[in-house]
C-alpha positions as CSV (number, residue, x, y, z in Angstrom):
1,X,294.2,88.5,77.6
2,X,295.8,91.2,79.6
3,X,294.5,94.5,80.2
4,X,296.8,96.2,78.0
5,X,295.6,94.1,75.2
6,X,291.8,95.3,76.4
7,X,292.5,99.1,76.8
8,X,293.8,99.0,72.8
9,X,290.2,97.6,72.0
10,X,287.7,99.9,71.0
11,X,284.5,99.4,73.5
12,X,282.7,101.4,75.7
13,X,281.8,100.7,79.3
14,X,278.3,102.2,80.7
15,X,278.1,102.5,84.3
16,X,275.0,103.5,86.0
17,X,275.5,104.9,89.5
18,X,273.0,105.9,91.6
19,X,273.7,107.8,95.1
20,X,277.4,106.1,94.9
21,X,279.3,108.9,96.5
22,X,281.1,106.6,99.0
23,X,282.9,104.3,96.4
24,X,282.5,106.3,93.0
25,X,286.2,107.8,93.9
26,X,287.9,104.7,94.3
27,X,285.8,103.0,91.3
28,X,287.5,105.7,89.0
29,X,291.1,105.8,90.5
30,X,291.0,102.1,89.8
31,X,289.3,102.6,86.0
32,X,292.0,105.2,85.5
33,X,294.5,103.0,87.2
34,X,293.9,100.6,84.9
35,X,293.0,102.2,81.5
36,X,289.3,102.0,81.1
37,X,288.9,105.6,82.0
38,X,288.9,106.5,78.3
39,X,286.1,103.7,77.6
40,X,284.0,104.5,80.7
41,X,280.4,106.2,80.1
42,X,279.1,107.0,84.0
43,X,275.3,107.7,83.7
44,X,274.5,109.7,86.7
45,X,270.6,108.3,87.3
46,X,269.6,111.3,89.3
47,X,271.6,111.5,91.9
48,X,270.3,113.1,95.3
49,X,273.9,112.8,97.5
50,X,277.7,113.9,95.8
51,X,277.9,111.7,93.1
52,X,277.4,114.4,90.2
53,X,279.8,116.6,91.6
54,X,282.5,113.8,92.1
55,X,281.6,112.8,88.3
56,X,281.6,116.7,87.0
57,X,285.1,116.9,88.7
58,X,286.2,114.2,87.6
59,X,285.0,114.9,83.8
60,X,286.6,118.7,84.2
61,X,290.1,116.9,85.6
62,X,290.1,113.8,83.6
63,X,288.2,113.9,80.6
64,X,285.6,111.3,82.2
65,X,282.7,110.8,79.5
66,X,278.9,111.2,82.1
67,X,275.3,112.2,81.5
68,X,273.1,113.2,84.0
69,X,269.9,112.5,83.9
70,X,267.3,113.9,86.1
71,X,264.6,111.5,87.2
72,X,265.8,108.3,88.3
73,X,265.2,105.4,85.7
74,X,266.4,102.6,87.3
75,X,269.8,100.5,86.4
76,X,267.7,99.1,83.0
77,X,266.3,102.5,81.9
78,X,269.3,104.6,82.7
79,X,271.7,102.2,80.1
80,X,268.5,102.6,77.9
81,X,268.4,106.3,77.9
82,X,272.2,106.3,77.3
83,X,272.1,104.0,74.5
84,X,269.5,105.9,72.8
85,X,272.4,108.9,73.0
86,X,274.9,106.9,71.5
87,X,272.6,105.2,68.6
């Protein structure tokens, strides 16, 4: 299957991120890059270095779909509390 024929599917991608200032820019060049942009969900599970305001810029500039939240949940609670959104 190529990624083409993945972008055209309708799923959505949660990511978790948690103090991931040093690689979240390059993680979403490459989503964009390749088309998932549209289908990625970044849950920003409280944060304390630049990662929510490289995911606010990046949802102002490119439409990128996050949620803060603001205690830290863990990987497992922050896909749960996102979830519960989306339900």
């Amino acid at each position: 299957m190529t990624s083409d024929a993945i972008a055209t599917d309708n799923f959505q991608i949660i990511m978790p991120v948690f103090n991931e200032e040093k690689l979240l820019e390059v993680v979403l060049q490459n989503a964009r890059r390749h088309g998932y942009l549209k289908h990625l969900l970044v849950v920003n599970d409280a944060s304390t270095d630049g990662s929510k305001e490289i995911l606010d810029r990046w949802s102002r500039d490119h439409g990128l779909t996050t949620v803060h939240l603001v205690v830290n949940a863990k990987k497992e609670g922050a896909i749960n509390k996102v979830l519960e959104i989306l339900d």
